[in-house]
MIDREN-125957 format. One record per residue (C-alpha): residue number from 1; residue in one letter; x, y, z negated. Coordinates in pm, whole numbers. Each point is the difference from the previous one (the first is absolute). Layout:
BEGIN
  resi  resn    east   north      up
   NUM     A       X       Y       Z
...
END
This chain:
BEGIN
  resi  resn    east   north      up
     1     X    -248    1897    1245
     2     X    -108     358     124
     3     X     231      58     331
     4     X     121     358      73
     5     X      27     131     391
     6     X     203     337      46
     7     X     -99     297     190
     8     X     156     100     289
     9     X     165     291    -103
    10     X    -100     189     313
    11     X     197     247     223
    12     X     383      35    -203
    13     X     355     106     150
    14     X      48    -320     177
    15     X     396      56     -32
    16     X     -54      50    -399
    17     X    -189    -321      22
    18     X     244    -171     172
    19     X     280      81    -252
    20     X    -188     -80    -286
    21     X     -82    -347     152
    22     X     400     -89     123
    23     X     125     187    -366
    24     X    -273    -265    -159
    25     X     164    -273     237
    26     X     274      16    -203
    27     X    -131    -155    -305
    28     X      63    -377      18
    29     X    -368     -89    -170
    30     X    -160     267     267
    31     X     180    -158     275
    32     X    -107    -360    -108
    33     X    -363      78      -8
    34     X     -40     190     336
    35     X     229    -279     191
    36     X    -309    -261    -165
    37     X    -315     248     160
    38     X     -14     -54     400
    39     X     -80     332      77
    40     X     135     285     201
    41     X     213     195    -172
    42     X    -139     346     121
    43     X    -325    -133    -178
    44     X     193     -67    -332
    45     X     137     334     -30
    46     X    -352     156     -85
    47     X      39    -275    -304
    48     X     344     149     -64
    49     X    -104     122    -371
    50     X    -210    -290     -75
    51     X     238    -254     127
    52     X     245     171    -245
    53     X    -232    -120    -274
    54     X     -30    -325     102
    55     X     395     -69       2
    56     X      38     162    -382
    57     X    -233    -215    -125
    58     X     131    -303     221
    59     X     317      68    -167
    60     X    -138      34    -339
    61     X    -112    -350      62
    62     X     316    -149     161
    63     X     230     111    -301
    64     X    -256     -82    -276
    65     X      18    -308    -265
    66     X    -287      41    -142
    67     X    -373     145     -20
    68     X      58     162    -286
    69     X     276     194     210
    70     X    -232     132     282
    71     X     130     342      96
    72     X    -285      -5     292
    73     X    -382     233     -63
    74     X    -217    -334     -31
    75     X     188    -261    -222
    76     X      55    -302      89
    77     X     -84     140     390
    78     X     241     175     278
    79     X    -213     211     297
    80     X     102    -203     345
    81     X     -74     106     349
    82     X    -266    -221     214
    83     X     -69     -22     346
    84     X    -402     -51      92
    85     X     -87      24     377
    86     X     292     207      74
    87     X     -24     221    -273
    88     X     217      87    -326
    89     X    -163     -10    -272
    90     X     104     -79    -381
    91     X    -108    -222    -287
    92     X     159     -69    -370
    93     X      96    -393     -25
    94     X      45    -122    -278
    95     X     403    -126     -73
    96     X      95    -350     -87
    97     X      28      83    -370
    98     X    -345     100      24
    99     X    -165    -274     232
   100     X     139    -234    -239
   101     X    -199     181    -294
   102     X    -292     -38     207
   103     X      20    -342      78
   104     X      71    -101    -386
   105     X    -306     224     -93
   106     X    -213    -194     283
   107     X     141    -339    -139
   108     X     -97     100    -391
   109     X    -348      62     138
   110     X     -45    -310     102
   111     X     132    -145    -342
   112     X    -255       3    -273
   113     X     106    -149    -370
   114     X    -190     -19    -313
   115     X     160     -18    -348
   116     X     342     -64     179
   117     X     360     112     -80
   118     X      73     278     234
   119     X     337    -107     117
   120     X    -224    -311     192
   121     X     -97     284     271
   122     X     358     -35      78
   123     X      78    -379     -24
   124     X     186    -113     297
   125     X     124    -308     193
   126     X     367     145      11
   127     X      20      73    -364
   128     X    -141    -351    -134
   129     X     199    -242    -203
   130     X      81    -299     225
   131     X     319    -148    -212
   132     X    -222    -249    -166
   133     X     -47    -296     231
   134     X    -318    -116    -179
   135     X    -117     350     134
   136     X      43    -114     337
   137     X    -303    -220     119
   138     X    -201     326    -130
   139     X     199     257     194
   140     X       2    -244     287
   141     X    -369     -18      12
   142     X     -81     407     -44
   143     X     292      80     289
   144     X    -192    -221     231
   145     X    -361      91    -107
   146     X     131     376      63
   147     X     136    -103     389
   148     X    -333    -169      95
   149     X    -217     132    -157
   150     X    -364      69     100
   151     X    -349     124    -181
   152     X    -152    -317    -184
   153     X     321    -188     -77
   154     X       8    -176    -358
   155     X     203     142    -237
   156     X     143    -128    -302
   157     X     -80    -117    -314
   158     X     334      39    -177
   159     X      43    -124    -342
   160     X     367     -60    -213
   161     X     135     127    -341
   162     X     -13     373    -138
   163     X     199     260     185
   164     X     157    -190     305
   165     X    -109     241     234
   166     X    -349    -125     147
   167     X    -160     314      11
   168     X     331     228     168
   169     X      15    -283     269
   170     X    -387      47     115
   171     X      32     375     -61
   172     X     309      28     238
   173     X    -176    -213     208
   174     X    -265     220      36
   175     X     176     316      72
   176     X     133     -92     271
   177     X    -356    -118     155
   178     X    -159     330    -148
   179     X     309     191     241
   180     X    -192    -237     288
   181     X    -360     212     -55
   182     X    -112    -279    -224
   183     X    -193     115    -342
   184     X     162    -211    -311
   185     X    -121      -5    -343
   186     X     137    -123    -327
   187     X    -241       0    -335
   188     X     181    -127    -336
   189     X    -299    -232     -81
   190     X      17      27    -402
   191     X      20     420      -5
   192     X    -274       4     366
   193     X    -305    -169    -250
   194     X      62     179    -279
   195     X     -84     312     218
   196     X    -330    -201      91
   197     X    -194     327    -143
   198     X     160     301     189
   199     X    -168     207     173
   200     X     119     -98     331
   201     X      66    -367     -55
   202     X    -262    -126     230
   203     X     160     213     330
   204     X     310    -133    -125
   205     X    -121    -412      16
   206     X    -172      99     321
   207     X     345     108     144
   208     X     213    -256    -153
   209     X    -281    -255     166
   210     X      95     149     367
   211     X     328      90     -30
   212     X     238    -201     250
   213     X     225     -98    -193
   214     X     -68     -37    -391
   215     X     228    -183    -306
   216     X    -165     -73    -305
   217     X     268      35    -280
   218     X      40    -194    -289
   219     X    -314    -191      21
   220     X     -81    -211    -305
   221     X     157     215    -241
   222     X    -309     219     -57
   223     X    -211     -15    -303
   224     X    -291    -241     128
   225     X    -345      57      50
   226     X    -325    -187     153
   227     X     -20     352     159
   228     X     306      97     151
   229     X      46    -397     120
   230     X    -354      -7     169
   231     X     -80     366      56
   232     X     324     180     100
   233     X     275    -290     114
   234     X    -255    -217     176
   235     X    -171     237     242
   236     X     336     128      96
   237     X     108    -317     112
   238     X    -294    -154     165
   239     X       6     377     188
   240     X     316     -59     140
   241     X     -22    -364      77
   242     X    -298      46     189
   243     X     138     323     196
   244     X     300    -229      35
   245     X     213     320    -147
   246     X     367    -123     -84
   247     X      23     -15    -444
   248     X     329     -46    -169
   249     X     -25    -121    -387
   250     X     305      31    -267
   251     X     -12    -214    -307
   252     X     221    -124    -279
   253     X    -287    -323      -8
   254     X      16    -302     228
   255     X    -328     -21     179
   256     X     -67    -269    -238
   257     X      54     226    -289
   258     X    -228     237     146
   259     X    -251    -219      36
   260     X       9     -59    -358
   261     X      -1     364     -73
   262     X    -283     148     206
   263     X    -238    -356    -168
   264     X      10     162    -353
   265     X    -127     311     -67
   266     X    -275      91    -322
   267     X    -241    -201      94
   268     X     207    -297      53
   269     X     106    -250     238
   270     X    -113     126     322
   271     X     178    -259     268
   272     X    -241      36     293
   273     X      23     382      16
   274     X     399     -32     -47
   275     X      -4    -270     310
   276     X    -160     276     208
   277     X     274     240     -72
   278     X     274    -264      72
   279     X    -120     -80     278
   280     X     -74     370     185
   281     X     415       6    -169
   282     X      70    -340     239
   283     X    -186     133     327
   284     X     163     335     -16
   285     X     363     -91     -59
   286     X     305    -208     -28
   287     X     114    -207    -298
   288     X     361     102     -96
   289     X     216     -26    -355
   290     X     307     221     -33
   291     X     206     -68    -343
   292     X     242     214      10
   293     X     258     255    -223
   294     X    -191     218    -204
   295     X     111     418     197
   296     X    -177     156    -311
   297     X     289     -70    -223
END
């Protein structure tokens, strides 16, 4: 943030100064901020009009709800005095209203989802459903994964019925690492392949294959293919088992299911080149069912 220093205002009527300053005194948010600088006071008073500025828009900020109220020049910012070596100088900061905007809009950078409900980008641990006690063991395991966790721990590979909340619990998950300076990534598997021929699908699989933190959604409920099995799903996991790069999987198929899916595909049985997917799924993660009320209704 570009700081402002004052000029000295040169050679003035040091008694017009002086009333100016003590009239200025009288103003409880002017008092307040001189009584926080540890400087002489004859030095202020060449700040007098400045000074002035600074406890406006310092009460602009104490008596505001809201950003959208800011009565100050520089939304969401109020012009403060500084002391640097001894001398006054003065900088815009920004207010809490705004250093929380910045800190959400750092945390959304490090969020990156593909083919996701919007509303996931704002999943969180307070807001999740924990009434269900065959939720529990899940919620259990994600709460303490998020208070020790560190780069290269296994994730999950979490598998129960339609719409008991699989996804939310890994997304809110997540968000709270991604407020940590960890980068998090969430692809819906079935809508990520069919995208296989986009322009900028291949930066996109190199990302996904660094990323911190990534969830494969929905896996097994894609259409399919020899291709997207051996060519697309595989790489990405042998990637991040071998970079030892923490992987999260969602599924409404038991890993036995799964199995069974990824072995057929056009050209038939294929069980070897399933095995190798199951068991890049096995090294990266944790086996856990949750059967639980369907939220979607």
């Amino acid at each position: 943030m570009q700081k402002f220093q004052s000029l000295n205002e040169g050679k003035v009527d040091r008694n017009l100064l002086d009333e100016e300053y003590n009239l200025a005194k009288g103003n409880h948010y002017f008092k307040e901020i001189i009584n926080k600088i540890k400087l002489d006071e004859n030095y202020l008073k060449n700040y007098t009009s400045l000074l002035q500025e600074s406890a406006l828009e310092f009460e602009n900020c104490c008596n505001c709800k809201s950003i959208m109220e800011c009565k100050n020049k520089i939304s969401g910012f109020t012009y403060l005095p500084k002391v640097i070596n001894n001398n006054l100088t003065f900088e815009y900061k920004p207010c809490k209203y705004k250093k929380n905007i910045i800190k959400k809009e750092k945390t959304l950078r490090n969020i990156k989802n593909y083919n996701t409900p919007e509303f996931l980008k704002e999943a969180s641990i307070s807001k999740i459903y924990k009434t269900d006690k065959n939720r529990f063991a899940t919620i259990n395991w994600l709460l303490d994964f998020l208070d020790n966790y560190k780069l290269g721990d296994k994730g999950l590979y979490l598998h129960g019925n339609f719409g008991c909340g699989k996804t939310y619990l890994v997304a809110a998950t997540f968000n709270e690492l991604s407020k940590k300076g960890y980068k998090t990534s969430i692809i819906f598997w079935p809508e990520f392949i069919r995208g296989m021929f986009d322009f900028d699908f291949k930066e996109t699989v190199e990302y996904i294959k660094n990323v911190d933190l990534l969830l494969i959604d929905d896996l097994g409920a894609e259409n399919l293919t020899a291709y997207n099995r051996d060519e697309i799903l595989c790489p990405i996991l042998q990637y991040r088992m071998d970079n030892n790069l923490t992987t999260f999987i969602t599924s409404n198929l038991s890993i036995d299911d799964l199995n069974n899916h990824l072995s057929t595909s056009k050209n038939g049985v294929e069980v070897i080149k399933a095995g190798r997917i199951i068991s890049r799924i096995k090294q990266l993660t944790v086996d856990m069912e949750m059967i639980s009320k369907n939220l979607r209704k």
